[in-house]
N, C-alpha and C positions, 0 to 999 in steps of 0.2 A: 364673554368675560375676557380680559387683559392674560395675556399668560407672555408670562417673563422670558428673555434671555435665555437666563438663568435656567432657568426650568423647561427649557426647549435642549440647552447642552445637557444637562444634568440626564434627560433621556436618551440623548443621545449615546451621552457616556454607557448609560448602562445598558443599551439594546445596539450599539451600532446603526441604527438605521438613520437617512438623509434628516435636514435639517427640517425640510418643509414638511417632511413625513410625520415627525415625530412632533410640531405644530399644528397639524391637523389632528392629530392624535389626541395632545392636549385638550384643544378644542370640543371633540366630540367628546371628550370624557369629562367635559367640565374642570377640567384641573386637574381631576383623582389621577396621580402617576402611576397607580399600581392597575388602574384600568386602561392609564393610554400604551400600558408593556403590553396588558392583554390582546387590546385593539392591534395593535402593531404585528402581535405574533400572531391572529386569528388572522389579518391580511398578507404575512406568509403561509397559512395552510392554505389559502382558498387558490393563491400562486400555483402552491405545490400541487393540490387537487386537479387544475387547468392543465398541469406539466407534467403529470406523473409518468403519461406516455414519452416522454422526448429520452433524447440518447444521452446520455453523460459522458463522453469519449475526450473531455480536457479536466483539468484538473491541475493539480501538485500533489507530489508524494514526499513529505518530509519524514527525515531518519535522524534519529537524535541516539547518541552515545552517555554513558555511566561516564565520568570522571576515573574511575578504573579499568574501562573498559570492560568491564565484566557482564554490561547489561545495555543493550540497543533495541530499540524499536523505531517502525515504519507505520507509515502512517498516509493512506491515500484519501484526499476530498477531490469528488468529482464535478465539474458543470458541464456548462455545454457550451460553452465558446472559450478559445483562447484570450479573448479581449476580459475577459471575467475571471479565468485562472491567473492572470495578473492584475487585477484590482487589487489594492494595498489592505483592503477589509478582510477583504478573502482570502488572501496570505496569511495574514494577521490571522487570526479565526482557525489556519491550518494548523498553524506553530501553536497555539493555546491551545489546540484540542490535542494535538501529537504531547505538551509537553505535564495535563491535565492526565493523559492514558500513562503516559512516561510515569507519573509520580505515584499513580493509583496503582500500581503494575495491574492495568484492566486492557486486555487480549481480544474482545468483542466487541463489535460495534455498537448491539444493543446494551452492554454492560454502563459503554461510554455514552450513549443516549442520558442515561439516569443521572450521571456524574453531572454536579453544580458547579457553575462558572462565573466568576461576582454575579451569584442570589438568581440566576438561572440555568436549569438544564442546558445540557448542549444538544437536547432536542428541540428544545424551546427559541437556541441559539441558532441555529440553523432556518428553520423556520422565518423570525425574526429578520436575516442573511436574505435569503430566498422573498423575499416581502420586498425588502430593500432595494437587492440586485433585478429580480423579476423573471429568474431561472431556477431550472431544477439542480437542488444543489446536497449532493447527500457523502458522506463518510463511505468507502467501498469496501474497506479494507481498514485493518491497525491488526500490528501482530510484534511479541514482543519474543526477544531471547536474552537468556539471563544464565550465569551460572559459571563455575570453574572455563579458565581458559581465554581468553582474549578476540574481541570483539572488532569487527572493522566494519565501516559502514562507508559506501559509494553512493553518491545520484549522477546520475545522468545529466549533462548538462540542459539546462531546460527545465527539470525536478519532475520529470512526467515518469522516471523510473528511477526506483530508489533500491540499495539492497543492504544487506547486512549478514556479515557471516562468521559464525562463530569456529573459534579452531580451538582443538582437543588442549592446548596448552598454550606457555607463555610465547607469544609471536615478538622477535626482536626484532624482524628483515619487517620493517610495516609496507616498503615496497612491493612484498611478493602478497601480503595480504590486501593490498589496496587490485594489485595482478588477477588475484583467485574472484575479490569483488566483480570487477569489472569482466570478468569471465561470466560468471554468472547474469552476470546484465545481458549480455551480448549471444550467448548459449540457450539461455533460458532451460538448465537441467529440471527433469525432475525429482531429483532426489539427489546426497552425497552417495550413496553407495547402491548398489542393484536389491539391495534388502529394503529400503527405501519404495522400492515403483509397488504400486497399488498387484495384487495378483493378478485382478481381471485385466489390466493391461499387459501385464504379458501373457495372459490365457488368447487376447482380442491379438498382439502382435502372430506371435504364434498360427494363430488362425489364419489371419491373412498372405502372413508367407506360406503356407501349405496350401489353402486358393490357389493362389498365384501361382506354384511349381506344379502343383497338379493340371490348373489349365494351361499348361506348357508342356505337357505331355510326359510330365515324371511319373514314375512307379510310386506308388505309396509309402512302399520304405527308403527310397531316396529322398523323398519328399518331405518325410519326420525328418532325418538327420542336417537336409540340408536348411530347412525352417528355424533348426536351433544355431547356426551358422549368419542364418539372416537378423536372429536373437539377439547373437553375440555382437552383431553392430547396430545395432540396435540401443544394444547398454553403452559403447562407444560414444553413440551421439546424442543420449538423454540423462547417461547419469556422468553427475559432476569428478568426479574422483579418475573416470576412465576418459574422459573427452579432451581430445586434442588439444592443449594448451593452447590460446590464440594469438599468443608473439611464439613459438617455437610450436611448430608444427609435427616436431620430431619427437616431442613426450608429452607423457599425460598429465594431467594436472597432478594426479600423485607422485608421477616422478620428477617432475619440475619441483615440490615441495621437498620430495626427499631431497632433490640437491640442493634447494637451500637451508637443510636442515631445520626446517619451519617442520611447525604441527600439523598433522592431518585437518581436515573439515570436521567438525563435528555434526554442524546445521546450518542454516541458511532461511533468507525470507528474501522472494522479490516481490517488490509490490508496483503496477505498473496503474498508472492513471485509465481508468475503465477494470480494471480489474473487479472481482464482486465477490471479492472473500480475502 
């Protein structure tokens, strides 16, 4: 049968996928559009299923900000080559789905799977993506923060790491919060405050440095007091509030804020391309 122009763009509009693709599409479904979407997204799973072993280590992470600042979310899509993390589909596709989570306030990748994007899933979209491009190509990460206090968000030039951090109150110096951003990229803490670190890491740290001074020939009870010693830099160089500032070497990130009178941290999201949560 003749299938139109018309009806070759028309799917295209609404699936993304190549010209010729979305004509054979046609073709095989005799015309029916609602069958040649299906065709299209059933030869992104079969993609997917070939792929599901490959790495995802490129990508972009895009970070979008509230108009008040009051509310920022990140957002990592991953593939497997840098020549496909800059395709203009795949860009496109990142920003719709970061701004798709953005408007739902949905925090979960599978929450965001379910969510409809002009009349399909953005699992269906991906899929669809992955069909097109002919790589593995999956969401790794979105995570949003919202709430009293002022909001700042940094990427990495590149977009392969993106962050967002929220302070306790009104930030005027956006300098020093763009500062704390870019700390956090470059540090990669685990938490604003030592209340933050999971317990079994510092049960796991803990342990290790008393290994270590006991097979060095310490006494057991030099070996507890000096273990929590190893602790204490330990919090130094994982949690954000105590870590060397990284333009002034001389104070911490909380005292670098106390002198510019800017708000504490309250939270924080890095989201880095390969990441899986």
């Amino acid at each position: 049968m003749s299938i139109s122009a018309a009806d070759v763009k028309a799917l295209r509009d609404r699936t993304g996928a190549g010209m010729m693709d979305c004509k054979k599409a046609l073709k095989e479904a005799d015309g029916d559009f609602e069958q040649a979407v299906e065709i299209l997204r059933k030869k992104g799973q079969k993609v997917s299923e070939k792929r599901s072993d490959r790495e995802t280590n490129q990508g972009i992470v895009v970070t979008l900000l509230g108009d008040d600042k009051s509310k920022g979310l990140a957002l990592a899509l991953n593939c497997e080559t840098d020549f496909v993390a800059r395709n203009d589909d795949f860009v496109e596709k990142a920003n719709q789905f970061a701004q798709l989570a953005f408007d739902n306030n949905v925090a979960s990748v599978e929450e965001l799977h379910e969510l409809e994007l002009e009349g399909l899933t953005v699992e269906k979209h991906l899929e669809t993506l992955v069909g097109k491009i002919g790589e593995k190509i999956e969401i790794s990460g979105v995570a949003i923060l919202e709430g009293a206090g002022t909001i700042v968000e940094y990427n990495h030039p590149g977009d392969q790491l993106g962050v967002i951090v929220q302070f306790e109150g009104e930030l005027d110096d956006k300098e020093a919060g763009r500062d704390v951003a870019m700390q956090v990229a470059a540090m990669n803490p685990i938490g604003v405050t030592r209340d933050d670190v999971p317990s079994d890491t510092v049960e796991k740290e803990l342990e290790i440095a008393k290994e270590q001074l006991l097979s060095e020939g310490k006494p057991a009870e030099i070996a507890e007091k000096a273990a929590q010693g190893k602790l204490r830099r330990f919090y130094e160089e994982r949690v954000l509030l105590e870590q060397k500032f990284v333009k002034d070497g001389s104070l911490s990130v909380q005292k670098f804020l106390e002198s510019q009178n800017a708000p504490l941290v309250k939270a924080f999201v890095r989201k880095a391309v390969g990441d899986n949560a």
